[in-house]
N, C-alpha and C positions, 0 to 999 in steps of 0.2 A: 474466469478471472480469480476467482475466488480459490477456488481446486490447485491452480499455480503456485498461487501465495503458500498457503499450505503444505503444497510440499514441500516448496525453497524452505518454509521453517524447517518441514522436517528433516529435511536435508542439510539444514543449518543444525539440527539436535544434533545428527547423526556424526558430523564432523568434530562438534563439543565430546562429548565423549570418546571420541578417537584421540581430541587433542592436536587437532589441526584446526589451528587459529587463523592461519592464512586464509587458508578455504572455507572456514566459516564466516570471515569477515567480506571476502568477497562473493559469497553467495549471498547475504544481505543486503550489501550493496547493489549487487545485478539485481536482486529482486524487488528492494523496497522503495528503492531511488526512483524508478520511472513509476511505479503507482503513486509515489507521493507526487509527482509532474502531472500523471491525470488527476488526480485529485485537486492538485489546486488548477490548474486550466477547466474543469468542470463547476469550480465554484467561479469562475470570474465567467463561465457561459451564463450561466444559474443569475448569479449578480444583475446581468446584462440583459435575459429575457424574461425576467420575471424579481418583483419584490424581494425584497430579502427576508429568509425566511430562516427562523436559526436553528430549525432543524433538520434542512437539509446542510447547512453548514455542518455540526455536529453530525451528521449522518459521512460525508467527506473528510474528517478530522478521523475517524471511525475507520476510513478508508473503506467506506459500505459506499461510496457516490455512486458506481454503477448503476446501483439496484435501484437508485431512486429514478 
């Protein structure tokens, strides 16, 4: 999950410095749009089976949920 993200940045640098905005804006998009979906679907799991806790919130804000 993690390794994914990472590259989409790097492949989002990669594009910055070519100067293709088009294809940097939409490799951000494919990439960070559905991590921020899990992320907040994992904090309304989180919410729902267990106390609220605000540091797995901020762990999910962080887009680290996974690993918790």
């Amino acid at each position: 999950f993690m390794s994914e993200t990472a590259a989409a940045l790097c492949l989002s640098a990669g594009y910055h410095d070519t100067g293709d905005r088009m294809w940097q804006t939409l490799t951000l998009l494919f990439a960070l749009f559905p991590c921020a979906l899990v992320q907040l679907s994992l904090v309304f799991i989180h919410r729902d089976v267990s106390r609220d806790r605000p540091l797995v919130l901020l762990l999910h804000l962080l887009q680290l949920g996974p690993l918790v």
